[in-house]
N, C-alpha and C positions, 0 to 999 in steps of 0.2 A: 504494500500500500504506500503510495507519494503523499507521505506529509505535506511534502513542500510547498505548494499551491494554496497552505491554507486559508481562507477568510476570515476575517471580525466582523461577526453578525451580532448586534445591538439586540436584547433580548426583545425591545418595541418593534425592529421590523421585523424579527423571526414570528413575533405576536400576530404582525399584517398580514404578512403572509400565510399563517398556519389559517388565519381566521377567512381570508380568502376563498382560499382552498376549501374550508366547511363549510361558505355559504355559499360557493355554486359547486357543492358535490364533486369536488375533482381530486380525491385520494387517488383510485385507478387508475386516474388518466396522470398525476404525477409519478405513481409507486412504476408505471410501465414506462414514462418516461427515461426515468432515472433509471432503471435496467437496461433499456436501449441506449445509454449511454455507457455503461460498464460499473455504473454504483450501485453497490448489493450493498453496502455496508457505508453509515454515516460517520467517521469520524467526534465524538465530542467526551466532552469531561464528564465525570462519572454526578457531580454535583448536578446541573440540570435535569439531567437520567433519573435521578433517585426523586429530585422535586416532584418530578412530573407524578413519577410512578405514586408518592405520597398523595396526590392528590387523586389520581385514579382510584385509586386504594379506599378515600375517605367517601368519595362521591360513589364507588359500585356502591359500599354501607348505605349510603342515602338511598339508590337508587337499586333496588334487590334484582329489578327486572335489567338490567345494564347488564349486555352481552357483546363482546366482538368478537362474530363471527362462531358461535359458540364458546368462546373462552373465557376466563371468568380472570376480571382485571388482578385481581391479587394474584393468581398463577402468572400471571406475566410477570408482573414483578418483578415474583421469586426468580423466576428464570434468568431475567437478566442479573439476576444479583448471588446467582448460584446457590438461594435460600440463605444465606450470610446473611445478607443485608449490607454487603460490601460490595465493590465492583469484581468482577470475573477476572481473571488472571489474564495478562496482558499477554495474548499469542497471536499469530498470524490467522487463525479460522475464529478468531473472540472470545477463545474462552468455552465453556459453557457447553 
């Protein structure tokens, strides 16, 4: 993986963008973009990853019926986090 190319995204436009994206339904059409490009895998810091996951986590609890795609947001998580609650071992296929 090329580090080198990387960017600083401001967490307000990564906000624009993510929110974009969910009001004209364009996951698919980005997650197929970005494989037709050759990125299977996002580079970032484990701090944003774990935020995010805390809130998934908080809101399925609010929300019992909250499903992606059948999976249940706490197993994700755990997945990314190896069930630790720590980042996954720094390897070339991510760990995990």
């Amino acid at each position: 993986m090329n580090i080198e190319p990387l960017a600083e995204v401001s967490v307000r436009q990564l906000s624009k963008f993510l929110k974009f994206i969910a009001q004209h339904n364009q996951w698919d059409e980005l997650e197929q973009h970005l494989r037709d490009q050759g990125c299977n895998k996002l580079l970032m810091s484990w701090e944003p990853i774990h935020a995010v996951a805390t809130i998934v986590e908080t809101k399925s609890h609010e929300l019992a019926s909250f499903r992606i795609e059948g999976e249940d947001p706490t197993t994700m998580m755990k997945c990314a986090s190896n069930g630790t609650g720590r980042p996954p071992p720094n390897t070339p296929d991510g760990g995990g």
